[in-house]
N, C-alpha and C positions, 0 to 999 in steps of 0.2 A: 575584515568586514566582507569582501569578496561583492558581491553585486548591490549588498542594502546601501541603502541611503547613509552618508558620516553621522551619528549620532555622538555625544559627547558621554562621557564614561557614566554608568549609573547601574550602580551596586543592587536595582530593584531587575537588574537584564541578569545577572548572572544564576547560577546553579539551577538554571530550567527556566528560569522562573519570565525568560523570555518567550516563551510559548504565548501561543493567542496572540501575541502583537505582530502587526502588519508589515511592520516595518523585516522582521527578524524570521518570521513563520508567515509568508504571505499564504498557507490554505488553513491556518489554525494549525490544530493537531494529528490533520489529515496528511499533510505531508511531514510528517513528522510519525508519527506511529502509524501513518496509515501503510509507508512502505515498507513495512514490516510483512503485513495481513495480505495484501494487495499481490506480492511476491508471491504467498503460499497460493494466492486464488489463481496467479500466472499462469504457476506451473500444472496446476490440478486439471486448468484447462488446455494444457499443454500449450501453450499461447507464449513462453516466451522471447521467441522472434518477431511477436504483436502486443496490442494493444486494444481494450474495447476501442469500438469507434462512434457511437453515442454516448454524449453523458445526460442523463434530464436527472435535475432536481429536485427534490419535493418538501414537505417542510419538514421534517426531520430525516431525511435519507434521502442521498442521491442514486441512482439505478445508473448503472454505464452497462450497453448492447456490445458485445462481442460479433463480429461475422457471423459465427455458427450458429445464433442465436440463444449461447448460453447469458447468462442475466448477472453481473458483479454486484450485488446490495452493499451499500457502505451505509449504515447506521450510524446516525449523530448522539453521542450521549453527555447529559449536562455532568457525571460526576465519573467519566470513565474508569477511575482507582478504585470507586466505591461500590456502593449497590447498582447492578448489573439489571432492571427486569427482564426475565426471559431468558437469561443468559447464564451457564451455569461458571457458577463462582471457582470451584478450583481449576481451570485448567490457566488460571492464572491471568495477563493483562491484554493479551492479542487474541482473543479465540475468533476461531474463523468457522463457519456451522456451512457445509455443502448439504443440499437439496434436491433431492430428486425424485422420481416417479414412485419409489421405495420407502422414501421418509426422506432422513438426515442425521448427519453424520457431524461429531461437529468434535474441533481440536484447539488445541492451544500451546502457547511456548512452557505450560511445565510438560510437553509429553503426554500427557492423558486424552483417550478417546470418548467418547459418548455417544452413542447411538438411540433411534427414536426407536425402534422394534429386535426383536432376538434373531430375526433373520439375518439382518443389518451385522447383528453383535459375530454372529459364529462367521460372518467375511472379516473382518477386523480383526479377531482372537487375537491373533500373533502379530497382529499390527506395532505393536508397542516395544514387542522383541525386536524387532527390525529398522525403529526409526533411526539415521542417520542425521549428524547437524545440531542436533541438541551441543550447549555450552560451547565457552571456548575450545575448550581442548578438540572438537571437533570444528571447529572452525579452522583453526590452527593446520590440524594434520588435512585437511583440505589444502589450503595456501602451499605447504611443503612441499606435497604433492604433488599440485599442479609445475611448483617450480622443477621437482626432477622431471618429468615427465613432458611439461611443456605445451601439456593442456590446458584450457581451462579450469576456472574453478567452475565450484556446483552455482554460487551467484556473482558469475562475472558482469565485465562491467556492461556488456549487452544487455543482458539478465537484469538487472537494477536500475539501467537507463528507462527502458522501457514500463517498468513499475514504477520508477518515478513519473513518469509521462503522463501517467496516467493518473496519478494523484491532484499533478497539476493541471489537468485537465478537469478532472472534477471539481477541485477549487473555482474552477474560469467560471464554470457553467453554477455552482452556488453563487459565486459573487456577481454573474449577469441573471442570475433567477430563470435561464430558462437552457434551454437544450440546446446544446452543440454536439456542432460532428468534424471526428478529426480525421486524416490520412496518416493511416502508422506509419508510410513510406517517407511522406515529408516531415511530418511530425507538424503541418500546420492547421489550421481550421478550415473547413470547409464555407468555402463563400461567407468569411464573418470576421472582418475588418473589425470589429469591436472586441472578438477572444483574442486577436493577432495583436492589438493592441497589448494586451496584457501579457504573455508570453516573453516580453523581456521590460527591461527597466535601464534607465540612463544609465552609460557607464559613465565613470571618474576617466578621465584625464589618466594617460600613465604614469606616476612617479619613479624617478631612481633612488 
């Protein structure tokens, strides 16, 4: 069970089916498939040694402030498997859409790019030849790797701490309704005794 509350067995928690409950998923689906999408926005902003450090918000999307002042949008969607508005359907169940002065640029876990203008398109061309990381098997020959080698991997556990961080931080600041600020260095909230609160949960007693 690791940090949730003891619940007693119930066949309605198993095969996913525990998602959205509080008890199991304290941010919903946001920590849950959010550090999936959340990772890919890390590294794009080359960020991951940090963390946004505002999260505010709103009624279907929360905005978290990076230092630099690039902008993290996390979209809320009531049927995220299904109809997508705005969103284009093949690149499959994570797409991540970057924004800029140019248009936008927007990706997903099958691989596939899409671009807002043809400018956009002839920077990307060969974008697709080159991605790294797609499937297992590249996941895999990462891990190996690192172990000959004795590097890290491409998403070590620094790399992933911090994308989680940040997930749950976003959660904090939907479930108090308004905006908080963290220190990537302590990983606590800023002057807010009510996120701090949330940030951990009773442990159990140790058993042998």
């Amino acid at each position: 069970l690791g940090p949730v509350p003891w619940r007693p067995y119930n066949e309605k928690y198993v095969q996913g089916r525990w998602r959205g409950i509080f008890d199991f998923d304290s941010g919903a689906t946001l920590l849950d498939w959010g550090a999936h999408t959340v990772d890919l926005c890390q590294w794009a902003n080359q960020s991951d040694d940090t963390m946004p450090i505002r999260y505010e918000p709103g009624e279907n999307e929360i905005v978290a402030h990076y230092a630099n002042g690039v902008k993290l949008v996390m979209h809320f969607l009531d049927t995220p498997f299904q109809h997508r508005p705005g969103w284009i359907q093949h690149l499959s169940t994570c797409p991540v859409r970057f924004v800029g002065d140019e248009g936008w640029v927007e990706v997903g876990d099958s691989g596939g790019i899409e671009v807002s203008s043809e400018s956009l398109r002839k920077e990307v061309a060969d974008m697709p030849k080159n991605v790294s990381g797609l499937g297992v098997e590249a996941h895999a020959r990462d891990f190996f790797d690192a172990i000959k080698s004795r590097k890290a991997t491409a998403a070590n556990e620094q790399v992933m701490r911090n994308s989680h961080i940040a997930c749950h931080a976003a959660a904090i600041a939907w479930m108090l309704g308004r905006d908080i600020s963290i220190d990537p260095k302590t990983t606590s909230f800023i002057n807010d005794h009510e996120a701090e609160i949330l940030r951990t949960r009773p442990a159990r007693a140790w058993e042998d």
